[in-house]
C-alpha positions as CSV (number, residue, x, y, z in Angstrom):
1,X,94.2,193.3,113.6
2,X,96.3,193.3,116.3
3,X,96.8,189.6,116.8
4,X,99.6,188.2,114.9
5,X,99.1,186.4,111.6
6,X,100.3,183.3,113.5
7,X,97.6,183.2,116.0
8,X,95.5,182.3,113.5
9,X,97.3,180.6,110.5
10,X,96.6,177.1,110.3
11,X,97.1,174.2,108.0
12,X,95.8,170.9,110.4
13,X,93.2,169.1,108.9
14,X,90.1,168.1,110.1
15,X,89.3,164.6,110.8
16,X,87.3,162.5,108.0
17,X,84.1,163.8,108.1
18,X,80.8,161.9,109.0
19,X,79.1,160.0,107.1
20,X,75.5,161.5,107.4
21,X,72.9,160.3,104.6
22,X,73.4,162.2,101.5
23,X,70.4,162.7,99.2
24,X,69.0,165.6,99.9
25,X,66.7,167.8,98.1
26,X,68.6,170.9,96.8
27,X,66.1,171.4,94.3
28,X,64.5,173.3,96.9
29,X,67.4,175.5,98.2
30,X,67.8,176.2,94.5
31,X,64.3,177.4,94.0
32,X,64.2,179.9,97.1
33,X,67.4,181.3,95.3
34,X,65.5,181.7,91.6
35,X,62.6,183.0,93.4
36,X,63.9,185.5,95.8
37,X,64.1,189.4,94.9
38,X,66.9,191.5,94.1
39,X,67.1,195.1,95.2
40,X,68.5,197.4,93.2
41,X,69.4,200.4,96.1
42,X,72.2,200.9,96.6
43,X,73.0,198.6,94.2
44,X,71.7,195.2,93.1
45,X,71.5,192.8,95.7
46,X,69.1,190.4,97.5
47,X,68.6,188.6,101.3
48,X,67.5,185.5,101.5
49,X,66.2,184.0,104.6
50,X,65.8,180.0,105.6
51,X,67.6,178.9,102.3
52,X,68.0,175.6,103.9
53,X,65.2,173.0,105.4
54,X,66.1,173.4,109.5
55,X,67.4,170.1,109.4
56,X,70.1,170.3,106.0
57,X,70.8,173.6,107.9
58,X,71.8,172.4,111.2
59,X,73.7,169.1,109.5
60,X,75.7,171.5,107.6
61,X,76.3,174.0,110.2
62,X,77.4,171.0,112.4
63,X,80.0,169.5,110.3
64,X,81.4,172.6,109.1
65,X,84.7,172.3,109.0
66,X,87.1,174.2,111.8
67,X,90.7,173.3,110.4
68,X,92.7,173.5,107.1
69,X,92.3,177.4,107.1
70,X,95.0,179.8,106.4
71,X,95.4,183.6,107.3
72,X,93.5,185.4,104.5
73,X,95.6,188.2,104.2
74,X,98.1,190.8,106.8
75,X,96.7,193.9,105.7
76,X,94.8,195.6,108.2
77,X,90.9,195.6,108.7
78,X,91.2,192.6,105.8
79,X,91.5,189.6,107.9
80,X,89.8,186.3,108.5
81,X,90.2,182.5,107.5
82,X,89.8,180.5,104.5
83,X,89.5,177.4,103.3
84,X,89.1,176.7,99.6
85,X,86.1,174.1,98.6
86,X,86.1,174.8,95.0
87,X,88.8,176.2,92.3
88,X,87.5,176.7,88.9
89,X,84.1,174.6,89.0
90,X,85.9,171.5,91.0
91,X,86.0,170.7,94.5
92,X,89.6,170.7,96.6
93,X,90.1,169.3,100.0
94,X,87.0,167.8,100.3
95,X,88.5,164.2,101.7
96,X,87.5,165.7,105.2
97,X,84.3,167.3,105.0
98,X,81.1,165.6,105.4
99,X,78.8,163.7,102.9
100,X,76.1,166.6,103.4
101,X,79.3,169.1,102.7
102,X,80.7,166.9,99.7
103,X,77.3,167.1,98.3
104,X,76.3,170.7,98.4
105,X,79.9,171.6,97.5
106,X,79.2,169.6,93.6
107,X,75.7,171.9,93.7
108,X,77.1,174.7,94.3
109,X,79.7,173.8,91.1
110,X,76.7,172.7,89.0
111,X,74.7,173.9,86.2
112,X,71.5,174.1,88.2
113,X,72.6,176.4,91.1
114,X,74.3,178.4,87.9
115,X,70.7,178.7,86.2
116,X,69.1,179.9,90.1
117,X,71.9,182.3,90.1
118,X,70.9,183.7,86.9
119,X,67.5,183.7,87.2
120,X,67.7,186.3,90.1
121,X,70.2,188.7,88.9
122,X,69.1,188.3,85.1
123,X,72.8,188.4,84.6
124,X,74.2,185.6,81.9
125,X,77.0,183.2,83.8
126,X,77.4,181.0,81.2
127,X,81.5,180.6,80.6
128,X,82.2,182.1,84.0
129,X,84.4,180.4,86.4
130,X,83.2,179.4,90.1
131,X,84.9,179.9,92.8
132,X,84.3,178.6,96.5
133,X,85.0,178.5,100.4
134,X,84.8,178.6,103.7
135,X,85.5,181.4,106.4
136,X,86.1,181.5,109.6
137,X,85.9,185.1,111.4
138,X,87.1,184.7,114.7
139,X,87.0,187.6,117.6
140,X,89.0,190.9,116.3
141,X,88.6,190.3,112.6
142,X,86.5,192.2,109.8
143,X,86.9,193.3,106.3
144,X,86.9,196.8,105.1
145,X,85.0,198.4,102.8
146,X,85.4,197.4,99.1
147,X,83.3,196.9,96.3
148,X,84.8,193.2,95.1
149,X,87.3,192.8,91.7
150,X,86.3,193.9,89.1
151,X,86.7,190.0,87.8
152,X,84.1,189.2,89.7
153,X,80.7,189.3,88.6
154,X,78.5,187.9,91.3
155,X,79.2,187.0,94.7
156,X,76.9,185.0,97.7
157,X,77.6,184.6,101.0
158,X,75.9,181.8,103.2
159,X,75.6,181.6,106.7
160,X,76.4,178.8,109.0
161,X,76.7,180.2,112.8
162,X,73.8,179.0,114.7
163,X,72.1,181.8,117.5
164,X,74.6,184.2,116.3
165,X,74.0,187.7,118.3
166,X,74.1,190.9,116.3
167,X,75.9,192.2,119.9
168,X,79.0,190.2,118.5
169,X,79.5,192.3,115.4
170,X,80.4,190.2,112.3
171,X,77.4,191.8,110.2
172,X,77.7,192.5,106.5
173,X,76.6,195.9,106.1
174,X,75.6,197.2,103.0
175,X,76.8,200.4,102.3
176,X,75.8,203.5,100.2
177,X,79.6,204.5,99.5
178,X,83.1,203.8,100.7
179,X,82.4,205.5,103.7
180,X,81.8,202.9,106.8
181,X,79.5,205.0,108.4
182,X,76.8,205.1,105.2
183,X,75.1,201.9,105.9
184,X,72.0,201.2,103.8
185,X,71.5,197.7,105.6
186,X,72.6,195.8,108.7
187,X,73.0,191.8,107.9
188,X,73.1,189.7,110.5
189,X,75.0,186.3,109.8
190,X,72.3,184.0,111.1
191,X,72.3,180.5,110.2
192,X,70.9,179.7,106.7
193,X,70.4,183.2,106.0
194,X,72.3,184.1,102.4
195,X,72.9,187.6,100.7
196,X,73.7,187.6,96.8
197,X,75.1,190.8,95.2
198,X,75.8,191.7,91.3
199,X,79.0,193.7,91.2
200,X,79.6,196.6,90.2
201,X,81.9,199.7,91.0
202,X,79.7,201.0,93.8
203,X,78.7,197.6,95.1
204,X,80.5,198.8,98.8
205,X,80.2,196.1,101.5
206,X,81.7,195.5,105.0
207,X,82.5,192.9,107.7
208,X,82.3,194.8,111.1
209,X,84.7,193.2,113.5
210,X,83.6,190.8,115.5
211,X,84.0,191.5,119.4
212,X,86.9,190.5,120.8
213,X,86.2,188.4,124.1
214,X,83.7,186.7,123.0
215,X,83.2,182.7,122.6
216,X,81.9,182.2,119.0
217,X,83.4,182.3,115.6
218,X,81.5,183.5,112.3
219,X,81.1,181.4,109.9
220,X,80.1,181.3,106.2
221,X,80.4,180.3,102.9
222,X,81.8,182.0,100.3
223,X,80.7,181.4,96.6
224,X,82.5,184.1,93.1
225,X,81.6,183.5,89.8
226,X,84.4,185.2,87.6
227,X,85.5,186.1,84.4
């Protein structure tokens, strides 16, 4: 990037959140997630569309949170913001976020979203540590190719940027090697939309950079379960 790191470093928190009814029924966002299908070209991964009711989606996209971030890291094409939601299985600086974000934050921790996880990559999580948060990709950032740590096992990403247009950039593109240019798949970071991958050493992904100019930010959610 060309922007300094200061331009986008921040620490401010956000306001306490809203209290929106909690309650709601993640036994369904977890059952789209055991039932959806993992690719296995040009490695093991899976799309899923609508993982949220439209309302849950557009209460969570709505109070997602837009301060508390810090600079992910200086080096070049490896630059957006995060916020951590949870560190080993337990939710951090949540005093701010929303009921509907407090909620699906202790999901995302829990034993049931674990057992979705692993019924779609057939992979065995039990032991591993999660690992969650949020990011904000804001005009002239990306991430370059790489395939993840190799302490990572499984990674999802979760979209939260309603009427995002793929003329902004910010897709995920699956890729068929280290080289930018193979792409296998174009993913559009459309709100409730999720993509799950299994790592491995040729599990090459992207974040093309979102257009500078432009009056949007990309977000998501990021979710690692480690070793």
């Amino acid at each position: 990037m060309t922007e300094p790191a200061t331009a986008f470093d921040t620490i401010d928190a956000d306001p306490a959140g809203p209290e929106d009814p909690a309650g709601y029924d993640w036994s369904a966002v977890t059952g789209r997630i055991a039932g959806a299908t993992l690719e296995s070209v040009p490695f093991e991964w899976s799309v899923i569309d609508g993982l949220f009711d439209p309302e849950l989606a557009a209460t969570l996209a709505a109070s997602f949170p837009s301060a508390g971030y810090r600079l992910s890291s200086t080096q070049p094409d490896y630059t957006f913001l995060y916020r951590g939601l949870i560190n080993e299985g337990t939710l951090i600086n949540a005093g701010s976020l929303s009921a509907a974000w407090r909620e699906f934050g202790k999901v995302l921790a829990g034993d049931a979203y674990r057992a979705a996880m692993q019924q779609l990559t057939g992979r065995d999580l039990d032991g591993l540590k999660v690992y969650g948060g949020f990011c904000r990709y804001e005009p002239g950032c990306s991430l370059r190719p790489h395939p993840d740590r190799p302490i990572r096992v499984l990674t999802q990403t979760i979209y939260f940027s309603p009427h995002w247009n793929e003329q902004w950039g910010g897709s995920l593109l699956i890729l068929r090697s280290a080289d930018p240019g193979q792409v296998h798949r174009r993913v559009t970071p459309v709100l409730g939309r999720s993509v799950v991958f299994v790592r491995s050493d040729h599990s090459w992904h992207a974040v093309e950079r979102v257009r500078r100019g432009i009056d949007a930010v990309r977000r998501s959610l990021l979710l690692h379960y480690s070793r």
